[in-house]
C-alpha positions in Angstrom: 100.7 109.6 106.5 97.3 110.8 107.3 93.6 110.4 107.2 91.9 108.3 104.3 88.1 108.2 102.5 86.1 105.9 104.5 83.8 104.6 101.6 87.0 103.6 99.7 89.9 101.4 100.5 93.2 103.4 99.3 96.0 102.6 97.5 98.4 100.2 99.3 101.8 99.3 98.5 103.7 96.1 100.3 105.0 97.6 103.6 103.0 100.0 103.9 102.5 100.2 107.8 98.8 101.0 108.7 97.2 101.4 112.2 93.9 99.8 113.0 90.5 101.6 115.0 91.0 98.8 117.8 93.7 97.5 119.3 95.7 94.3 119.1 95.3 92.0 122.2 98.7 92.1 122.7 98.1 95.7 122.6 99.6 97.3 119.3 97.3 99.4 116.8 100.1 98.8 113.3 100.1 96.7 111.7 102.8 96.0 107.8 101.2 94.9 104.8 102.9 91.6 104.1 100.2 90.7 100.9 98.2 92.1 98.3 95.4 90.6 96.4 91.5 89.7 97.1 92.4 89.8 100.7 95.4 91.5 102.4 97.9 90.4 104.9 99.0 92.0 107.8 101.9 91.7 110.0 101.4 92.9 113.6 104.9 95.0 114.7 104.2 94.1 118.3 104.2 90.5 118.2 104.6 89.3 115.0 100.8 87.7 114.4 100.0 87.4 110.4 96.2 88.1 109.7 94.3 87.8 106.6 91.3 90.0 106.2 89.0 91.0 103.0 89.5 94.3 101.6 85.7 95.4 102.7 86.9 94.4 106.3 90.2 96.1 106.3 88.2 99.5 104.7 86.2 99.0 108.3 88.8 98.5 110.7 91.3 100.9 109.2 91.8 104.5 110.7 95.0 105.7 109.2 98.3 105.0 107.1 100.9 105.5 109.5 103.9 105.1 106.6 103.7 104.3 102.9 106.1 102.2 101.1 107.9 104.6 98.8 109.3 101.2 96.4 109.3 102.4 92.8 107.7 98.9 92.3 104.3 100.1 92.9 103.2 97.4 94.8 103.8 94.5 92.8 106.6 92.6 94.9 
């Protein structure tokens, strides 16, 4: 979707399919959102791996939102 303000972690919707500054060891950069809360999930699409990481960390590590959820739910299952 495009570029995002560093200083401020965006909006994120479940699904939402982000792609990280480093890469995966098996090699992928996307990774899904599978949670939402105090710390997110992620789902890698490469091989499956489910991470948990602190909003703060995710603000670091995250370059870009590759594809936003468009669910009418906003975000909230």
């Amino acid at each position: 979707m495009g570029w995002y303000n560093r200083g401020m972690l965006p909006d994120l919707r479940l699904k939402d399919v982000l792609r990280m500054r480093k890469s995966h060891p098996c090699g992928s950069f996307d990774w899904r959102v599978i949670r939402l809360g105090a710390d997110i999930g992620l789902e890698c699409l490469k091989c499956g791996r489910h991470i948990l990481l602190t909003r703060r960390e995710l603000s670091r590590r995250l370059k870009l939102i590759v594809a936003r959820n468009e669910d009418e739910s906003g975000g909230l299952g």
